[in-house]
LUMKEVEX-901611 format. One record per residue (C-alpha): x negated, y negated, z. Coordinates in steps of 0.1 Angstrom, whole numbers, plus 5000, padded with zeros to 4 digits. Layout:
<atoms>
XYZ/...
</atoms>
This chain:
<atoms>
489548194950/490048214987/492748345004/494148155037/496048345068/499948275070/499648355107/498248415136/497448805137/500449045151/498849345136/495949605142/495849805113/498249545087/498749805057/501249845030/502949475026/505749475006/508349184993/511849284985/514749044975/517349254991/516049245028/516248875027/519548695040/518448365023/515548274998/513848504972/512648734994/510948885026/507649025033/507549365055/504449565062/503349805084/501049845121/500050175109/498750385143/500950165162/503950325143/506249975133/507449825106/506749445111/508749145100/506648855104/508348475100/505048225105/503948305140/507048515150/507148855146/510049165145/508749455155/510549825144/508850115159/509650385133/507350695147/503850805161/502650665120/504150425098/502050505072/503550305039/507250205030/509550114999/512849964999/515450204989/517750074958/521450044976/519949915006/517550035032/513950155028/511950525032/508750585054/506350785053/506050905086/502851085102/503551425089/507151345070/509351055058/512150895072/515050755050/517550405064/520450265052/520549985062/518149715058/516849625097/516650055103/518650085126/520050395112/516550545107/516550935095/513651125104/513551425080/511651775092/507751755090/506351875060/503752055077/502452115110/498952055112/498451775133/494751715119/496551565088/498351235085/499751035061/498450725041/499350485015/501950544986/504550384960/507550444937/507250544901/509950394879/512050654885/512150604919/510250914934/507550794964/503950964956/502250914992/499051064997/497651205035/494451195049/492651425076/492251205110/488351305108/488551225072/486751485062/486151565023/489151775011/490951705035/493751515021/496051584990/498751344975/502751474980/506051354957/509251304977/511651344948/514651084949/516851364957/514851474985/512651724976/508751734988/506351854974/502151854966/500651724935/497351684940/494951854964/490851794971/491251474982/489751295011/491350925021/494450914994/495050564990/496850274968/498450394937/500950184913/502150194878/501249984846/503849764835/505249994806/505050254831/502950504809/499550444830/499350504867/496450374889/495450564919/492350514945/490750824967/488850544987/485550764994/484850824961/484650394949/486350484918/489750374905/491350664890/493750644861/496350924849/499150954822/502150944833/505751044817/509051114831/509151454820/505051594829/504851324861/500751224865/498651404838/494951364825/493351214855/490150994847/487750794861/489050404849/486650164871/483750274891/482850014916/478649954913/476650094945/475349764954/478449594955/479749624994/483349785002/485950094985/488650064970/491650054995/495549944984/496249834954/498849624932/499749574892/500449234878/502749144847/499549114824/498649454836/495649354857/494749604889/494549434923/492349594946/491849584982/487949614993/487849815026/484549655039/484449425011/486349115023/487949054990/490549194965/489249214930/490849214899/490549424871/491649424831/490749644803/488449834832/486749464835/486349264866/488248894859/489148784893/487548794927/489748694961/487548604990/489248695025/487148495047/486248595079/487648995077/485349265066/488049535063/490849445035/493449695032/495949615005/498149374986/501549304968/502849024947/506048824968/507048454968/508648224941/508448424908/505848674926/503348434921/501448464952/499348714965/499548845001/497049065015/496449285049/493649335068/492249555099/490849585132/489949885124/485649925130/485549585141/483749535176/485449345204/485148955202/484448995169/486448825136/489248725157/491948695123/491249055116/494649235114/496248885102/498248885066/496348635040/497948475009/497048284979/498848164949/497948284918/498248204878/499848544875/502748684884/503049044901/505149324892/508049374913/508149694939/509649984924/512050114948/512950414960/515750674947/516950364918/
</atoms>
C-alpha cells in the first residue's frame, strides 16, 4: 500500500497526529498534530492551516474528556479547556535541566498521559518516560532510556506497546489499573538490514501495531509479533507517527519530517499522508476520562 499527501506541507517536524470527534464543529471528526521545535498545535483543512503556538516544544497532545486537550510541553504540560486553547495552562516545569526535552506520549484507559523525554544530544540514558496522573500529579516511571517514543494500549487494555527508537525494538509491558506498566519485554525486534527505527506508533481494533519508520519511509504493521502490512510513504525518508481518524477510523494518517533532510531535497517532507485501510483504528484515549 501507498500512502498519498492530503496537503501541501505546513510542517517541519509533523509529529503526534491525533483525530478527536469533539474538536470538530461538523463531520466525524478533526485531525490535529503538532510542529514539534516550532512549538504549535496545527489544524490543517486541505491546504489551509491554523496555527496555535503553545510553547518553546509541543511535544505530543491528547484531547481532554469534557473538552479541551493537554500538552506536553518542553519540560512540563499544559492543560486547556476549551477546544481552540485559548485558555492554555502552563503548569510548573518538572525539572530544570534544559538538556532534556520532551517527546511522544498517550493516555491509558484510565486517562493518565505517559510521555517520555529525550536529551537534545540524544545521548544514551538520557531520557526516562514520566506519568501525569489525571489528577495532576507527575511523576517518573521508567529511567535509562534514550529517545522515548510512541506508546499505546491493546484493545482490552491489558498489553501496552512502547518504542525507545535507538534500540529498533518494540517493547511490550503488562499493564493493570492497579500495578500501571509491569514485565517489560522485548515483543518485535526490527532485522539489522531492514532500513529505519521504530518512531510513533498506533493500535487497531484487531490488535495490530502501527509503526512509524524514522528513516524507513513506511509504517509497518505488526500482529502476533508478525509483520502483515507494509505502508510505503513515497518520497520522505523520515516517518514519524500515525493515528487512525476518518469515517469509522478507517484511514490511516501519518507525519513526516524535515528533520536530516538536506535543502532542496524531498520537497513533501513535513507533509501529513493518508491511506484508507481494511481496518479500523482504535479511538484516542483521552485524557483525565
Amino acid at each position: 500500500m501507498r500512502a498519498e499527501p492530503i496537503a501541501k506541507p505546513h510542517a517541519f517536524h509533523a509529529e503526534g497526529p491525533i483525530w478527536w470527534p469533539e474538536w470538530s464543529l461538523e463531520g466525524p471528526g478533526e485531525l490535529r498534530y503538532v510542529d514539534m521545535m516550532a512549538g504549535d498545535v496545527l489544524i490543517a483543512r486541505g491546504d489551509d492551516v491554523e496555527r496555535i503556538h503553545v510553547g518553546k516544544v509541543a511535544a505530543a497532545m491528547r484531547p481532554r474528556g469534557p473538552g479541551g486537550a493537554v500538552i506536553a510541553l518542553e519540560r512540563g504540560f499544559a492543560l486547556a479547556d476549551s477546544n481552540d486553547l485559548s485558555d492554555l495552562q502552563v503548569m510548573e516545569p518538572i525539572w530544570d535541566d534544559p538538556s532534556v526535552r520532551f517527546n511522544d506520549g498517550g493516555c491509558d484507559p484510565l486517562g493518565n498521559f505517559y510521555c517520555g523525554t529525550m536529551a537534545y544530544d540524544q545521548h544514551q540514558g538520557g531520557g526516562s518516560l514520566y506519568l501525569l496522573t489525571s489528577k495532576g500529579m507527575a511523576s517518573p516511571v521508567l529511567h535509562d532510556l534514550t529517545i522515548s517514543n510512541g506508546i499505546g494500549w491493546s484493545p482490552d487494555g491489558t498489553t501496552t506497546y512502547f518504542n525507545d527508537t535507538p534500540t529498533r525494538t518494540i517493547w511490550a509491558f503488562d499493564w493493570e489499573p492497579e500495578t500501571g506498566l509491569t514485565e517489560r519485554r522485548p515483543w518485535v525486534r526490527l532485522p539489522d538490514d531492514l532500513p529505519g527505527s521504530p518512531d510513533g506508533l498506533w493500535v487497531d481494533q484487531e490488535g495490530g501495531v502501527w509503526i512509524a519508520l524514522y528513516g524507513g519511509s513506511a509504517v509497518h504493521r505488526y500482529v502476533n509479533r508478525q509483520l502483515t502490512e507494509v505502508v510505503e510513504v513515497p518520497g520522505v525518508t523520515n516517518v514519524t507517527a500515525c493515528t487512525f481518524g476518518g469515517d469509522q477510523l478507517q484511514t490511516l494518517y501519518i507525519t513526516t519530517t524535515r528533520e536530516n533532510v538536506a535543502k532542496g531535497e524531498q520537497p513533501l517532507a513535513g507533509a501529513v499522508f493518508a491511506v484508507d485501510l481494511g481496518v479500523g483504528g482504535l479511538p484516542v484515549l483521552p485524557f483525565g476520562a
